[in-house]
N, C-alpha and C positions, 0 to 999 in steps of 0.2 A: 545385820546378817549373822545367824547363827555359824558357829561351825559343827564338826565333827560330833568331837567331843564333847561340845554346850548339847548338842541334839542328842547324844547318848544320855547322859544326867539326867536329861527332862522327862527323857520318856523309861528311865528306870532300868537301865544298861549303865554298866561299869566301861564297857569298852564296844566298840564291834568284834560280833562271832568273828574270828579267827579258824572255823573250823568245817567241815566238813556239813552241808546242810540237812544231811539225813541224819546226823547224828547231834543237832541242836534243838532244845527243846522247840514246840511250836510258838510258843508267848513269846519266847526269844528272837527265832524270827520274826513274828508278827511286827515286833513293835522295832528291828532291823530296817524292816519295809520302810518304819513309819519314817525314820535317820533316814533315808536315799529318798524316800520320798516329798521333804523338805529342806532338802540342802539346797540351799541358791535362791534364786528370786525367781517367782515365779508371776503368770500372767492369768494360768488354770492349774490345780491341780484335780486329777482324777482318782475317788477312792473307790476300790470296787471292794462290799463286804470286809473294811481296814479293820475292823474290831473284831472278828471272827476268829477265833483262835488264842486272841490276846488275854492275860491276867483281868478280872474284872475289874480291880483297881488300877488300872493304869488307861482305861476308857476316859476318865476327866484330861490325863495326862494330851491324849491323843484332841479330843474335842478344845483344849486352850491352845495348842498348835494349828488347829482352823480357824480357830478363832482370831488369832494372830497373824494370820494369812490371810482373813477377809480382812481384817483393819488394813492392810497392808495394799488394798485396792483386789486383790486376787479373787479369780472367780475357784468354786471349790464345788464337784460335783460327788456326791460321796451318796454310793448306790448302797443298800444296806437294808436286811428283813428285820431290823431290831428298833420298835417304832421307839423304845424309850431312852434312846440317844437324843430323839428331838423334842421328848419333855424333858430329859433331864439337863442337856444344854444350853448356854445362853449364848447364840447366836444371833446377831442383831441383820435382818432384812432377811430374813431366813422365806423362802420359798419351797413347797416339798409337793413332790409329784408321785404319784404311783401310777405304776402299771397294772393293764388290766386288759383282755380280752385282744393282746397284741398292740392296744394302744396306751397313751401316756393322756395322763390325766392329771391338773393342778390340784391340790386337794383341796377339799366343799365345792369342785365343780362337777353336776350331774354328765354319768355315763349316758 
């Protein structure tokens, strides 16, 4: 189990913002989320658009803490318009769905 501190390192934070959140850049939050959003053990975690906002290089950063979360038995549902996170990552039993016409669809199954 990670902590705090291990979680800030990883994802390229010297510390947690300390500071007012209108007045911290948005990478910096973004990738604050990603610290609260991996601290402790989890059973699901839910990302909605996580990499949005964030520095481009710290997207690997973000995708090897899923990745370390699926090894870990956890389910990981991470909603996101940016299809080249799931070619550029190695996520093993990866399943991917898109929406479409109000409904949800596995992808290569016919709408």
């Amino acid at each position: 189990r990670m902590d705090i501190e291990q979680l800030c390192r990883i994802v390229g934070l010297e510390s947690v913002p300390d500071q007012r959140p209108d007045i911290v850049a948005l990478g910096i939050l973004r990738r604050a989320e990603w610290v609260r959003a991996f601290i402790g053990h989890h059973v699901l975690l839910l990302l909605e658009k996580a990499e949005e906002g964030a520095p481009a290089e710290s997207i690997g950063r973000l995708c090897e803490l899923v990745s370390n979360a699926l090894s870990k038995r956890c389910a990981v549902l991470w909603t996101t318009r940016d299809r080249t996170i799931w070619k550029n990552a190695n996520f093993n039993n990866l399943r991917r769905f898109r929406l479409s016409g109000g409904k949800m669809f596995q992808d290569g199954e016919i709408q």
